[in-house]
Phi, psi and omega in degrees: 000137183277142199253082188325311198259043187223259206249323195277325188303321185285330203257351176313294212294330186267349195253328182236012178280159180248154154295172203245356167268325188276348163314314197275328170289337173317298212286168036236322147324322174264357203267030188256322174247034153262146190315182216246318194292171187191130052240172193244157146284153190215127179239098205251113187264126184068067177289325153075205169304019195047026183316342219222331201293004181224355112033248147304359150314273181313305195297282159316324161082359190246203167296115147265152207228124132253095168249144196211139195274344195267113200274307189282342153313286182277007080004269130008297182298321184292343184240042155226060182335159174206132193294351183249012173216143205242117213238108186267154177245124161176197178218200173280319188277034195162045218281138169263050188233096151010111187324149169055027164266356185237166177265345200206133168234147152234143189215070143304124192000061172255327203267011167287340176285339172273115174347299193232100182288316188318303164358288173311314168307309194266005138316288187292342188275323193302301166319326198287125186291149153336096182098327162330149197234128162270117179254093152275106165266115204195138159298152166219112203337321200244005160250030188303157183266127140273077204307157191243026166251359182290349195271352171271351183223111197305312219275342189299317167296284200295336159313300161294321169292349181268339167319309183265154186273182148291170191282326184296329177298315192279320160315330185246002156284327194287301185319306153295350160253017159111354174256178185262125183236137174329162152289289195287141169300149136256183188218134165236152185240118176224336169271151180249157162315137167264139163303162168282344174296324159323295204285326159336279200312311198263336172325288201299317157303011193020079169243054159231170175280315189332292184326292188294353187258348172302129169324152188291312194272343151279011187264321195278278174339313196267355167278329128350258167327311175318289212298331187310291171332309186280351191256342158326295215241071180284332200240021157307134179280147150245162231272156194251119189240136145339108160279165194255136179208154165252131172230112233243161179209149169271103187307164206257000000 
């Protein structure tokens, strides 16, 4: 388990944090496959720094839940208040929330993170109100991106996919916990291109899990080479990749 209230906690906000336009394309991206009507209650499980919790907030109009188990995280979240979203010490497997209280959970690239998914799921249903929507935002072992920082770390692709489960995997845990899951993965574009000088800059602080499961002997050589590349090239645009979401429903 990556360890949250520790080294990756201090370095989040700088490393993975959004501008406030890519926020908006986020949240307008989930408002697609959600119901129409507002306000929506929102439950953004594994809220982390609250990159995304006030957002949905703005997007959505309702109670927003950021619940997050990273005491320093979530702290980090707190110290930008916000009047529509209320930020929980809890975890997935233990949501501190009242059956049938959100219309929506998204669980940004959280749910690799939970100890017991199948749990989690069955968790996520118990909150979802009748017809409530789940947005699993996540990688998935058999759709990986080829990321283009992967050639500097050989172990970095493999590393990662193991992280994640398939779509198929993922499809049959939400199913035995009571949700429905779309046929297709969807894919969204939300990000705008980074310089390499950019993508250098937030890399190197490593506030990915990659970072943490890489070998040791591979981060300094391939952050090297990296930096050797952004000081070639600083203002090459780099490539922009389609995330993967699952969308999942409580049946009513």
């Amino acid at each position: 388990m990556v360890d949250y209230n520790g080294r990756m906690g201090s370095v989040y906000v700088a490393g993975r944090g959004m501008p406030p336009a890519e926020v908006r394309r986020w949240t307008a991206a989930f408002g697609t496959y959600l119901p129409e009507r507002r306000p929506l209650d929102v439950l953004d499980l594994g809220s982390g720094t609250g990159r995304l919790s006030p957002g949905l907030a703005a997007e959505f109009q309702g109670q927003v839940y950021g619940v997050e188990p990273s005491d320093r995280m979530r702290a980090s979240a707190e110290q930008a208040p916000h009047p529509g979203v209320t930020y929980l010490p809890g975890s997935a497997e233990e949501i501190p929330l009242p059956e049938a209280s959100v219309d929506a959970v998204l669980m940004f690239l959280s749910f690799h993170h939970f100890p017991d998914q199948l749990q989690g799921l069955r968790e996520v249903r118990r909150v979802l109100r009748p017809g409530g929507v789940a947005l699993l935002r996540s990688q998935f072992s058999d759709v990986m991106p080829d990321l283009f920082w992967y050639e500097y770390f050989p172990s970095a692709r493999e590393v990662d996919a193991a992280m994640y489960i398939s779509v198929a995997e993922a499809k049959a845990l939400a199913t035995e916990a009571g949700l429905a899951p779309a046929e297709d993965v969807v894919r969204i574009t939300a990000e705008e291109p980074r310089t390499l000088r950019e993508s250098y800059q937030r890399l190197s602080l490593r506030a990915m899990s990659t970072f943490e499961r890489l070998p040791a002997d591979e981060l300094e050589p391939g952050f090297e080479r990296f930096a050797a590349t952004a000081e070639r090239g600083p203002d090459r645009l780099m490539p922009v990749y389609s995330a993967t979401m699952l969308v999942l429903t409580r049946p009513s």
